[in-house]
N, C-alpha and C positions, 0 to 999 in steps of 0.2 A: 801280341795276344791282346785282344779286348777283354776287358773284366767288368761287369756290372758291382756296385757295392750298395745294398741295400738300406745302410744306416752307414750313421757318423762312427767312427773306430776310434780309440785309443791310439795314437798321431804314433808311437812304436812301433804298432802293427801297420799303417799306412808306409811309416819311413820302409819297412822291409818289399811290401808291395809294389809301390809308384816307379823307382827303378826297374822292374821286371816288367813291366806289362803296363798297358794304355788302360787306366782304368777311371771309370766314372763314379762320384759316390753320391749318392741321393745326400740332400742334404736335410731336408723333412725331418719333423721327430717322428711322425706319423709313418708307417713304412706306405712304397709306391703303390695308388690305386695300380686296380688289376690291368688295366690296358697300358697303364706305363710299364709298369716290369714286365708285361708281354712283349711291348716296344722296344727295351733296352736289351730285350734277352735274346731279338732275333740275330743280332751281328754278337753275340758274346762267345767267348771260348770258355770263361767259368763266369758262376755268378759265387759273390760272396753273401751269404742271406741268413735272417733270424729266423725264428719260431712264425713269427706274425707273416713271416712270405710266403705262401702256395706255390712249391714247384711239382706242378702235376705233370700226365704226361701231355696234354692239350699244350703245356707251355714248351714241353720237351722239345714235342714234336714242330713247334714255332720258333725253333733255335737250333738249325740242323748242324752250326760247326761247337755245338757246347760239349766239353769235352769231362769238367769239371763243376759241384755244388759244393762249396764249403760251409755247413750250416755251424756258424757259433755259436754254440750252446752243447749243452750234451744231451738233450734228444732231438728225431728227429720229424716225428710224425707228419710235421707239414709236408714233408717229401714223402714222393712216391718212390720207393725205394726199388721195389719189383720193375716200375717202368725204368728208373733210369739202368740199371745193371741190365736189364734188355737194349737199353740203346747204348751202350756202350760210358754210359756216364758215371766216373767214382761221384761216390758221396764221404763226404766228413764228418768229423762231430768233433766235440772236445771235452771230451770225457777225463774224468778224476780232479782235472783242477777245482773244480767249484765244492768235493764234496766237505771241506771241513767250516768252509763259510757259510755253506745253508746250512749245514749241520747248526753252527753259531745261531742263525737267524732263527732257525727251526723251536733252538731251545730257549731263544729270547723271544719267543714268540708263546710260548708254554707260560714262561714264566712270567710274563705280562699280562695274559690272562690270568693265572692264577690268582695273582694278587693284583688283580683291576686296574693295572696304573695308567692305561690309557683314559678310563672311566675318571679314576683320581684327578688326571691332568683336567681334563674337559669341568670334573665339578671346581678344580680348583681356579678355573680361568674365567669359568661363570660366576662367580663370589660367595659361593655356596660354604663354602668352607668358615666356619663360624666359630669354632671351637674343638679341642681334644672329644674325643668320643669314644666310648668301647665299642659300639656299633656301627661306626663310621666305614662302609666300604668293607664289608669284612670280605675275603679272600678263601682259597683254599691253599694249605701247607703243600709245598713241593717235594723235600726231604723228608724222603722213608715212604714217600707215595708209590706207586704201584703206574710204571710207564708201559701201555701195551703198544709193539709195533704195528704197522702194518709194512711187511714189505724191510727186509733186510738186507739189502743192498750198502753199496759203499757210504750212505749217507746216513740210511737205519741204523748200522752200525757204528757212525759217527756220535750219533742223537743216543744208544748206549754208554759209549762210553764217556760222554757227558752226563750220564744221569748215575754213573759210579761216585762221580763226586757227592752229590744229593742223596749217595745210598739209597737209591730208589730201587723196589725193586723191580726186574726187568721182563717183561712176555713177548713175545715175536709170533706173528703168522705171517710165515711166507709157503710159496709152493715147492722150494727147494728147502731141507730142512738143513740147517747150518753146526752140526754138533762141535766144530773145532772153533766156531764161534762162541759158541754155549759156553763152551770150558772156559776159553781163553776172558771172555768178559762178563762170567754168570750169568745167563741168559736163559729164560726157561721159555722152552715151543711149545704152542699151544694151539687150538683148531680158532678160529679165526670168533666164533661166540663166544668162547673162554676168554681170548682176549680183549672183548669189549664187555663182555660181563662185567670181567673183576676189573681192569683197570681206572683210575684215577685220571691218565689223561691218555688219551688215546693219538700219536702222532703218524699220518702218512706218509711213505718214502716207496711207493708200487708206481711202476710206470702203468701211465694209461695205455690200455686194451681192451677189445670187446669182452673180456671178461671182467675189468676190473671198471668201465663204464658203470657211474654209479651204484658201487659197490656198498658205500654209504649213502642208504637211504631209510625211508620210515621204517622196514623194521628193522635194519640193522643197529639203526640211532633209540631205537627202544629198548635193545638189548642193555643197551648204556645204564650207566649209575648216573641217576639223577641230579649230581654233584660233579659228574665229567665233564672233560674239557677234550674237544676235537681239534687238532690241529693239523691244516695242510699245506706244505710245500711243494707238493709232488705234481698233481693237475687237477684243473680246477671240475674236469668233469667224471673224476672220480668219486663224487660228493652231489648226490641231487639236493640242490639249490632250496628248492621249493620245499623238500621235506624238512631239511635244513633248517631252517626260517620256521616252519610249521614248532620245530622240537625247541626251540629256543626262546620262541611266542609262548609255548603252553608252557615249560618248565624239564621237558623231558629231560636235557640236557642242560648243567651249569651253563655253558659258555663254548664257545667257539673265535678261533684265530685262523684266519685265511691269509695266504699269500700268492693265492692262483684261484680264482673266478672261473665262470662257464654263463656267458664268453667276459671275456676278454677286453678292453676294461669292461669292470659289471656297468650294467647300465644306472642310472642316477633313479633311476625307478627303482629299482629292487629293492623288495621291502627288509634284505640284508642289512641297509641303511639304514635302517630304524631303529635298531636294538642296539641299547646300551651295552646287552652281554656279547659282541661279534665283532672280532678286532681285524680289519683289512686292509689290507697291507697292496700296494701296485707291483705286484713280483719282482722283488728287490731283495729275494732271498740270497742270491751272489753275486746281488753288488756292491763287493769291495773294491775299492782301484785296486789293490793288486790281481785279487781275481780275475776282473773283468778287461784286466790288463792282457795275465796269460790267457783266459780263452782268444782272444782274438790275436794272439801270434800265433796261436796253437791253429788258428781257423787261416790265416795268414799261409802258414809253413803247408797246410793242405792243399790250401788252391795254388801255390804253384809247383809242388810235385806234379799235382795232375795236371796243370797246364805242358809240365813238361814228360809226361806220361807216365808218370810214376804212380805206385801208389802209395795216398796220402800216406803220412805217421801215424792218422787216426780215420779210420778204412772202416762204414760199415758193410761196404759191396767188393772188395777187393777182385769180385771174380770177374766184376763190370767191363776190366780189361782185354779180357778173352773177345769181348762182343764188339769191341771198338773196332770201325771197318780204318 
């Protein structure tokens, strides 16, 4: 079996692979321009591939023995999902490992903003730092703040009960309303204005979709308390950029932490850059080595079930089989 591999692995997830199958691994930090991994995918029976890879069906259809996509991570958006389950190709993911380490990042990423310390470090490397101050950098209080969700998935609900320690208290808007949630970690549902109303920091965890495209924008960031903090882990183009910037320039909003841009790395222009109040992060919300250890055995253990036709452990097309000639 030929395997294309997109990026460099964690060498436990390679040790499990290299015995089973003739596989190639880029070795770039950059993942393959588009006419390489078109190249490498036409003799491939799976590919192993990140977020940053595009397997459309223009690439599908330019790799007629691929049988298997194992995407490591746990979304999949880069992939055409519809097309591959029409050509008979599984797809992977690697869902639930990561949720309590971005949950981690998510909440250190809160509380960084909150109390400036990225801001802090920067004045104190610049010399600026001269003396005790009561006005020095002042911050907003975390404990007993008012956390609204967006989006209560396994990771949302990580970022709650994290915020039980802080006794903060808790608002959620999701489209599925969660009450055995509610009980179990006091949780109060709210319509999606409610929750940017009244909260204090307001944290993303909604997968992107044409409905959640930009979901924060100018006036959803005007609903905001002036003294709010936005924070996203979830994708970067659930958050328009430019309104963004606009609300953090004028004051609308205290502050903002990002860990996922639109695109991807942000560019050196974006006037995101500029503001002391906008802490950004290179999407490193689940990279811990252990994490990003298990995702890629977990992305490992997918591409060769399907290589050997099985379906993956972690299957978002499991019907793809049916269509396999």
């Amino acid at each position: 079996m030929q395997v294309f591999i997109t990026r460099r692995l964690p060498q436990p997830a390679l040790d499990k692979i290299l015995p089973e199958c003739d596989a190639e691994v880029w070795q770039d930090e950059l993942p393959p321009p588009r006419d390489v991994l078109l190249e490498k995918a036409r003799d491939a029976d799976g590919l192993l591939t990140l977020l940053t890879d595009k397997i459309d069906a223009a690439l599908m259809d330019a790799a007629p023995r691929l049988r298997v996509v194992s995407n490591c991570a746990v979304g999949f958006d880069n992939i055409d999902v519809p097309a591959a389950t029409q050509r008979g190709i599984v797809v992977g993911n690697t869902p639930g490992v990561l949720t309590e380490t971005t949950a981690d990042f998510a909440f250190a990423l809160l509380l960084a903003a909150a109390r400036r310390v990225v801001e802090g470090d920067r004045f104190t490397r610049a010399g600026r730092w001269k003396t005790w101050g009561l006005t020095v950098l002042l911050g907003q209080d975390v404990y007993g703040a008012t956390l609204g969700l967006i989006g209560l998935g396994r990771i949302g609900a990580a970022m709650a009960r994290r915020a039980r320690g802080f006794e903060m208290r808790v608002l959620y808007y999701d489209p599925v309303r969660r009450e055995d949630l509610e009980n179990a970690l006091g949780l109060t549902y709210a319509d999606l204005d409610t929750v940017l109303r009244e909260s204090d920091f307001v944290s993303i965890h909604t997968p992107l979709t044409p409905a959640t495209r930009h979901l924060i924008n100018a006036a959803t960031l005007a609903k905001m308390k002036r003294t709010a903090i936005l924070v996203n882990t979830a994708r970067g183009p659930i958050v328009d950029q430019a309104a963004l910037y606009a609300a953090l320039r004028d004051g609308v909003i205290a502050g903002a932490a990002l860990d996922v841009t639109d695109p991807e790395p942000i560019a050196l222009n974006d006037p995101l850059l500029t503001l002391e109040n906008c802490i950004l992060a290179p999407h490193i919300a689940s990279a811990s080595i252990a994490t990003r250890t298990k995702m890629a055995m977990m992305a490992a253990d997918n591409l060769l079930a399907g290589l050997r036709g099985e379906i993956p452990p972690n299957c978002v097309n499991p019907e793809a089989l049916r269509n396999r000639r």
